[in-house]
MARGUMAR-697166 format. One record per residue (C-alpha): residue number from 0; residue in one letter; chain; x, y, z. Coordinates in steps of 0.25 Angstrom, whole numbers, plus 2048, in hexadecimal, padded with zeros to 3 digits. Layout:
// residues N
 pos code unit   x   y   z
 NUM    a    A   X   Y   Z
...
***
This chain:
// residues 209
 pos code unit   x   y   z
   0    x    A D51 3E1 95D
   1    x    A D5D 3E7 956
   2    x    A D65 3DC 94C
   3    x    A D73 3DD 949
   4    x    A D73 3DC 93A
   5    x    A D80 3D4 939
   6    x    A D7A 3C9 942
   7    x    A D74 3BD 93D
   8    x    A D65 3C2 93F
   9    x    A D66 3CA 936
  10    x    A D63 3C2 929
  11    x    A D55 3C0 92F
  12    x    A D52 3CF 932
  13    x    A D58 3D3 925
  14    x    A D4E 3C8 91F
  15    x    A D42 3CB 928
  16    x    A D46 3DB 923
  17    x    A D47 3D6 914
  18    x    A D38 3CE 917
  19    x    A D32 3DD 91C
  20    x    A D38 3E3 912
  21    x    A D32 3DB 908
  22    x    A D23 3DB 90C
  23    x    A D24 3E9 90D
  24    x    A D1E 3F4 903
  25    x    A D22 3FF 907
  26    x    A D32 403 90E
  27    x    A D32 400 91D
  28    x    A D39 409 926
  29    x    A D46 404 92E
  30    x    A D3D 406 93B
  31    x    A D33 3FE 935
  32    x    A D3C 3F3 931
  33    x    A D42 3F4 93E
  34    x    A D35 3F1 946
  35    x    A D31 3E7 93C
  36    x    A D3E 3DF 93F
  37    x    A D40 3E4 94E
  38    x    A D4C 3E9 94C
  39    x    A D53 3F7 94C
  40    x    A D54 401 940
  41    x    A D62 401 93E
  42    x    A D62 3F2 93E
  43    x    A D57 3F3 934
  44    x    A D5E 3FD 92B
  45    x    A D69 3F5 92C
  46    x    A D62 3E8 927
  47    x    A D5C 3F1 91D
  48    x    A D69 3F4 916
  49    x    A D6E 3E6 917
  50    x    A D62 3DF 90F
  51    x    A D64 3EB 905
  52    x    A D71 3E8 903
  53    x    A D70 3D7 902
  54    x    A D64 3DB 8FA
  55    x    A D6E 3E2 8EF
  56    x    A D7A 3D8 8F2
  57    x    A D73 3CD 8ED
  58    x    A D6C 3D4 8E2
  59    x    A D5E 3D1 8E6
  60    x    A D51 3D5 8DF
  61    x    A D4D 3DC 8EC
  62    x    A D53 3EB 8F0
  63    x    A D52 3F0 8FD
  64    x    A D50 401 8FD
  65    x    A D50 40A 909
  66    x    A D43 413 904
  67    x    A D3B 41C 90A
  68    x    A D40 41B 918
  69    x    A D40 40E 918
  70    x    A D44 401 90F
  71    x    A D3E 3F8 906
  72    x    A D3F 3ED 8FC
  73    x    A D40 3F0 8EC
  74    x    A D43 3E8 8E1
  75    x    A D50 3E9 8DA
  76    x    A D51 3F4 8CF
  77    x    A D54 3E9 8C4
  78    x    A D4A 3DF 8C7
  79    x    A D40 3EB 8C3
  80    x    A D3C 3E6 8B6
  81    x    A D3A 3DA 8BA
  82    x    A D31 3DE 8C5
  83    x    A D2A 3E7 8BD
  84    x    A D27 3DD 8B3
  85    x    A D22 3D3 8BD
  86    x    A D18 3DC 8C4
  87    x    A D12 3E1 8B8
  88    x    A D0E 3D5 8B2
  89    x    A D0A 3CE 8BF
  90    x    A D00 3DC 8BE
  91    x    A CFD 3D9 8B0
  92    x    A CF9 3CA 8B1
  93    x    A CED 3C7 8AB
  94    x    A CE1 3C7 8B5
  95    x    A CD7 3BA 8B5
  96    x    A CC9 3BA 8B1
  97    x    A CC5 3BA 8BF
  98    x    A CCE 3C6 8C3
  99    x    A CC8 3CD 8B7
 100    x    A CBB 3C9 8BA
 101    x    A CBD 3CE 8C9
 102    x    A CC5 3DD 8C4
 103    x    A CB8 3DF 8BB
 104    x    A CAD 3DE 8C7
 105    x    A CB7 3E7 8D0
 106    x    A CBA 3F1 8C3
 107    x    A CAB 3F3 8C0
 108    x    A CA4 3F0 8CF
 109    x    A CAF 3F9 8D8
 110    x    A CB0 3F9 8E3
 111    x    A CA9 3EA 8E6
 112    x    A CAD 3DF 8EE
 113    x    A CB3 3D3 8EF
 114    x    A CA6 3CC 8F0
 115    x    A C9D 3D4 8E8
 116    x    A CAA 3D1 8DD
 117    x    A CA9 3C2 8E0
 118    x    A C99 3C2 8DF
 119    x    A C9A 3C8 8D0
 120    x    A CA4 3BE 8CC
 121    x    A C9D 3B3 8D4
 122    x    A CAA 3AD 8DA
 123    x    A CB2 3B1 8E6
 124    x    A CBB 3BC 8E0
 125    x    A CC4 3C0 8EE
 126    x    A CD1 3B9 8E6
 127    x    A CCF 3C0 8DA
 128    x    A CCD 3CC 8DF
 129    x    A CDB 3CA 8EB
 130    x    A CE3 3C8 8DA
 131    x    A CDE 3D6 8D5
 132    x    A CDE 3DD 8E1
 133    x    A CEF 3D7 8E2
 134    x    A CF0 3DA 8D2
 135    x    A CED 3EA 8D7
 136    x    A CDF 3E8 8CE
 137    x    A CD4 3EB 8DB
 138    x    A CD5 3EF 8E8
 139    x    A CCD 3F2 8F5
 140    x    A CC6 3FF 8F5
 141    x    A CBE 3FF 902
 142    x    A CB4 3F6 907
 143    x    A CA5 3F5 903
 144    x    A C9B 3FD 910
 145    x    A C95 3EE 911
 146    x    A C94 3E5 91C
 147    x    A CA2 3DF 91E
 148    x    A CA7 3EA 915
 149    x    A CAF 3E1 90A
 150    x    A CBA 3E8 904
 151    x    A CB6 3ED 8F6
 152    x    A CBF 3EC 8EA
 153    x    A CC2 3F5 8DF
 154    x    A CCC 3F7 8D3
 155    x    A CD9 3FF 8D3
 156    x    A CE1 408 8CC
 157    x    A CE9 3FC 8C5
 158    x    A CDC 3F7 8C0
 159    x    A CD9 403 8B9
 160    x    A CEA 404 8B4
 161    x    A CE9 3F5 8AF
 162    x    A CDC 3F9 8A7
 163    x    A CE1 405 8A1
 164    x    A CD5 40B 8A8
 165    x    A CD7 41C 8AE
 166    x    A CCA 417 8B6
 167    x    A CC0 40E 8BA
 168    x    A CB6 417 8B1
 169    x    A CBE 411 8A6
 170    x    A CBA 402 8A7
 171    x    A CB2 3FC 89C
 172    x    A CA4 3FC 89E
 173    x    A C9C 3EF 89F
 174    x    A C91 3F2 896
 175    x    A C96 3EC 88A
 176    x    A C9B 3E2 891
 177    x    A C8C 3DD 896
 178    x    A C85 3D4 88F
 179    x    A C79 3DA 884
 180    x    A C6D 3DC 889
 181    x    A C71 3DB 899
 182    x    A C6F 3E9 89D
 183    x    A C72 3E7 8AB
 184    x    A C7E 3DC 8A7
 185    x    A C87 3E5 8AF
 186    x    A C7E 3E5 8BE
 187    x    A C7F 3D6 8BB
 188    x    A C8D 3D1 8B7
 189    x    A C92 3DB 8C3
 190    x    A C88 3D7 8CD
 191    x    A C8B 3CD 8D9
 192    x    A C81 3C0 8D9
 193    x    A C76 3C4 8E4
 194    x    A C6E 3B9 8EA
 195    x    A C5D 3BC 8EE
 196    x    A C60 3C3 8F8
 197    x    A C68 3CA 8F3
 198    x    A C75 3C7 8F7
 199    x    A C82 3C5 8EE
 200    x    A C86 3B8 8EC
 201    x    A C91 3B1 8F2
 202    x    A C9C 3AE 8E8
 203    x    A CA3 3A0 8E5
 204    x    A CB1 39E 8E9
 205    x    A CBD 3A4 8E5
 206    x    A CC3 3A2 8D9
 207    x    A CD1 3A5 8D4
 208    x    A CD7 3B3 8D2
***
């Protein structure tokens, strides 16, 4: 379909181009753009242009920017600081007792599971673990030669930048931090609940993150 730009349909592809441009992370390509929307290139370039410049017109806290071969959705230059502001400390909140609980076992026990994290704790833990993996704390790194393969979860690089730490060597140990005269405190306090027969025991419900 090729649009006129100066009919009336054009508000809605320049708002359907504004919604792609949006969830986008990375520049799209006219000829992307153009498949996306059915429409040719040089209508696309042209709606391109027109967002860019009602953007600017209005002063808005969004720029438009042809980078990379293609275009893409920035923040205005002057709303920086405010932006910056704003991401660092929704990074730097303070993590709950539960999230901290849930970094600790994935810190020391890496790469584990989801379950065998909840079976430590004694409580569904999938919730708290979705927060740190969004807070850029965990991620997925492979998935655990079991049946079903569940996807195993370890620390990232942000973990060890928030921490200070150069490494995962340079975590505390837990010794001191066992109780006196419970040798083998640290197999226990990190070991998943097994029943008889030696399966791990089914964890409670979720709590909140």
């Amino acid at each position: 379909m090729t649009a006129d730009v100066g009919d009336p349909a054009r508000t809605n592809d320049t708002r359907a181009l504004e919604a792609l441009l949006f969830v986008s992370d990375e520049p799209l390509t006219p000829s992307v753009l153009a498949q996306a929307l059915d429409m040719d290139r040089r209508t696309v370039e042209s709606l391109c242009d027109r967002l860019r410049r009602e953007l600017e017109d209005r002063d808005a806290g969004l720029v438009l920017r042809e980078v990379a071969g293609g275009w893409r959705l920035f923040t205005h230059p002057d709303s920086a600081p405010i932006v910056e502001r704003f991401v660092v400390s929704s990074r730097q909140a303070r993590l709950t007792k539960a999230a901290l609980e849930t970094l600790a076992i994935v810190a020391y026990k890496q790469p584990v599971t989801r379950h065998q994290v909840s079976a430590i704790r004694g409580v569904n833990s999938d919730g708290v673990l979705r927060a740190l993996a969004d807070k850029g704390l965990v991620e997925e790194a492979g998935r655990e030669e079991t049946p079903g393969r569940p996807v195993l979860f370890a620390t990232t690089p942000g973990f060890l930048e928030r921490l200070g730490l150069p490494s995962l060597a340079g975590l505390p140990s837990l010794a001191p931090l066992l109780g006196a005269g419970d040798e083998d405190g640290d197999a226990t306090d990190l070991a998943p609940s097994r029943d008889p027969d030696g399966e791990v025991g089914e964890p409670p419900d979720a709590e909140p993150a």
